[in-house]
C-alpha positions as CSV (number, residue, x, y, z in Angstrom):
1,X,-75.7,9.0,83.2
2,X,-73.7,6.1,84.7
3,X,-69.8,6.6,84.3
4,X,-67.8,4.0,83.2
5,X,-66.1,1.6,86.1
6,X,-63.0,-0.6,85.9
7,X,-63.0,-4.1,87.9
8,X,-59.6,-4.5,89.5
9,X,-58.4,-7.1,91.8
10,X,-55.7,-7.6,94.0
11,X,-53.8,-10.6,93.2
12,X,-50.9,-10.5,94.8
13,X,-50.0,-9.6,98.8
14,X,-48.1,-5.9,99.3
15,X,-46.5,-7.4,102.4
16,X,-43.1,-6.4,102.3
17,X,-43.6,-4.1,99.6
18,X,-42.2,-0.3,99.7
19,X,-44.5,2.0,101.7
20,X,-45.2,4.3,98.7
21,X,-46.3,0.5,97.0
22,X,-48.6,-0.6,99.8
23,X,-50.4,3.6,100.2
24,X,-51.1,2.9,96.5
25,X,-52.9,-0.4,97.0
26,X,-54.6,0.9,100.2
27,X,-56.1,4.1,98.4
28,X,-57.4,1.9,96.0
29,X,-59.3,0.2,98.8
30,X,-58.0,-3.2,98.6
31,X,-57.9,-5.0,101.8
32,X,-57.5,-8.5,101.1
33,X,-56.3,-10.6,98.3
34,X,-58.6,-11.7,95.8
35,X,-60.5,-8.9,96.7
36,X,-62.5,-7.1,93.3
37,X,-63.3,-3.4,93.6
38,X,-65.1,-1.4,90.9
39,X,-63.2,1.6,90.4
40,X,-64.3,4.8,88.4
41,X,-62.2,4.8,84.9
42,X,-60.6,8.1,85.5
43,X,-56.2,9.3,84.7
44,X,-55.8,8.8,88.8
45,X,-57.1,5.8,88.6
46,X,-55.2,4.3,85.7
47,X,-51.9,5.6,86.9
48,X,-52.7,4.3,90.2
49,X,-53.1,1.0,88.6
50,X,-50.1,1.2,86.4
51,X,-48.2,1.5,89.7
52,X,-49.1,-1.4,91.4
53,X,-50.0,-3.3,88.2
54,X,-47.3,-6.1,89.2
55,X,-50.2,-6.8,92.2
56,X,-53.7,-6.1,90.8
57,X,-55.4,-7.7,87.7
58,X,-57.4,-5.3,85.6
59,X,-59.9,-6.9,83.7
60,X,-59.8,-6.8,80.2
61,X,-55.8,-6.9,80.5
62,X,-54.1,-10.0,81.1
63,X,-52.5,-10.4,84.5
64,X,-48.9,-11.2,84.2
65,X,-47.1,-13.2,87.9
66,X,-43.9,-11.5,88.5
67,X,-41.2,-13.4,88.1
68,X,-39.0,-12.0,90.8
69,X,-40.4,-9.4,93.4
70,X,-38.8,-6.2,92.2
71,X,-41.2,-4.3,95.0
72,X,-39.6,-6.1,98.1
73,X,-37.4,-4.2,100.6
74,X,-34.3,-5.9,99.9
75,X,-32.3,-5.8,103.0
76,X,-28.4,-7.0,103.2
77,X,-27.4,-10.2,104.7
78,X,-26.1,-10.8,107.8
79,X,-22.4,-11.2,107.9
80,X,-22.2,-13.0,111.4
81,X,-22.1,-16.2,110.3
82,X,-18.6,-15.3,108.7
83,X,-17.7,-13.3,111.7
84,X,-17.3,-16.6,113.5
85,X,-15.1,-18.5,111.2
86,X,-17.5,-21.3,110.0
């Protein structure tokens, strides 16, 4: 008997997303954007999804463009431009 199977796609890049972010997308065997995978509809699976669910379209479930990238590695601005006085 054939088990059921969820079409996923990646959507959106995981460059310069949190490590634990891009392992996610990368265990789910994406490797480039727009890419579809047919995944096995199991919990790991799902919850795998609902992780990265910000990057991948499901289908079935409408896909959602974030509107700011909460996923990014925010790093602080440099103060040197300050430093100097201008």
């Amino acid at each position: 008997m054939a088990d059921k199977m969820i079409k996923a796609t990646l959507m959106k890049s995981a460059i310069g997303a949190r490590s634990e972010i891009k392992a996610t997308v990368e265990s789910l065997g994406f490797r480039k954007m727009n890419q579809t995978r047919e995944l096995p509809d199991n919990p790991a699976v799902r919850g795998m999804l609902r992780r990265v669910d910000f990057l991948v379209a499901v289908e079935g479930e409408p896909f959602v463009r974030p509107k700011r990238s909460r996923y990014k590695i925010w790093r602080a601005r440099s103060t040197k431009k300050h430093q100097r006085g201008n």
